[in-house]
C-alpha positions in Angstrom: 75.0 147.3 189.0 72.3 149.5 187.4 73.4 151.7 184.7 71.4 154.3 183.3 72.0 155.5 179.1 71.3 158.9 178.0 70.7 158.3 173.8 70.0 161.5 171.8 69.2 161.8 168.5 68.9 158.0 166.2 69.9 156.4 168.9 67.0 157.5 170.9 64.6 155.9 168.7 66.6 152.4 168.3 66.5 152.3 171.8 63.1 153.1 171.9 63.5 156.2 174.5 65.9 159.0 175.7 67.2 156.6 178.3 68.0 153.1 179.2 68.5 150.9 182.7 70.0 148.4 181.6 71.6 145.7 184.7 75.4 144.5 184.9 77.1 142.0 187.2 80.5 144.5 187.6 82.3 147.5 185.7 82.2 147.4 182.3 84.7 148.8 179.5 82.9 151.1 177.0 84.3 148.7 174.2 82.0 145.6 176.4 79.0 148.1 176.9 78.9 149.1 173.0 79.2 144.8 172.6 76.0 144.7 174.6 74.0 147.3 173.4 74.5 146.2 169.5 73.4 142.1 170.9 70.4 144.3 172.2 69.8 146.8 170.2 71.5 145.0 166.4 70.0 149.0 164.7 73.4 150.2 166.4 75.7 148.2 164.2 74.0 150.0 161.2 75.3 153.5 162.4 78.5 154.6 160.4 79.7 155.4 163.7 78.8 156.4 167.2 80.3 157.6 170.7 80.0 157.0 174.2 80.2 159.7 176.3 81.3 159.5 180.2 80.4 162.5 182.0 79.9 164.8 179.6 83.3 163.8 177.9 83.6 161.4 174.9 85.4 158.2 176.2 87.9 155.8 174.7 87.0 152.3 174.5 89.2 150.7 177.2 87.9 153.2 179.6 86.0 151.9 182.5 82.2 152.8 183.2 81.3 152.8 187.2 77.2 153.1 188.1 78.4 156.7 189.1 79.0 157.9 185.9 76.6 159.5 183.7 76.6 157.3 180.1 75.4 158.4 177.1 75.3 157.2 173.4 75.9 160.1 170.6 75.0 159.1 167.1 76.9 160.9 164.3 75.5 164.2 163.4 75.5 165.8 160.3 76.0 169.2 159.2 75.9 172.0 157.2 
C-alpha cells in the first residue's frame, strides 16, 4: 500500500519536503512506521521527541495506520 506523510515543521526538512509516499506490503503500527522512517530518515532519532498523528488526532503506538488515513509527523514545538 501507498502511504502518504504530512511533516511540518523539523521534520519537514529531515524528510526533505512537507510530504512523503513512502510504499508498504500491509498495515502498519505507528510504533513499525516511526521504526521505518528513523532506518530512513536516522535525523528523526535526534528529535527529543515526536508524534504521529492519524487523522487529525495524535495516535498511540499500537494503533494501526490503513492507506485511508491521513499520517502526519509533528515535531516538538517550543514555546513561549
Amino acid at each position: 500500500m501507498k502511504l502518504k506523510i504530512l511533516a511540518f515543521g523539523i521534520a519537514k526538512d529531515i524528510l526533505g519536503s512537507a510530504e512523503k509516499e513512502i510504499e508498504l506490503t500491509d498495515e502498519i503500527t505507528v510504533k513499525d512506521l516511526k521504526t521505518k522512517l528513523e532506518s530512513e530518515f536516522a535525523e528523526l532519532k535526534r528529535l527529543r521527541s515526536y508524534f504521529i498523528a492519524i487523522d487529525d488526532e495524535y495516535a498511540e503506538d499500537n494503533q494501526i495506520i490503513k492507506s485511508t488515513n491521513e499520517v502526519a509527523i509533528i515535531p516538538p514545538v517550543s514555546g513561549g
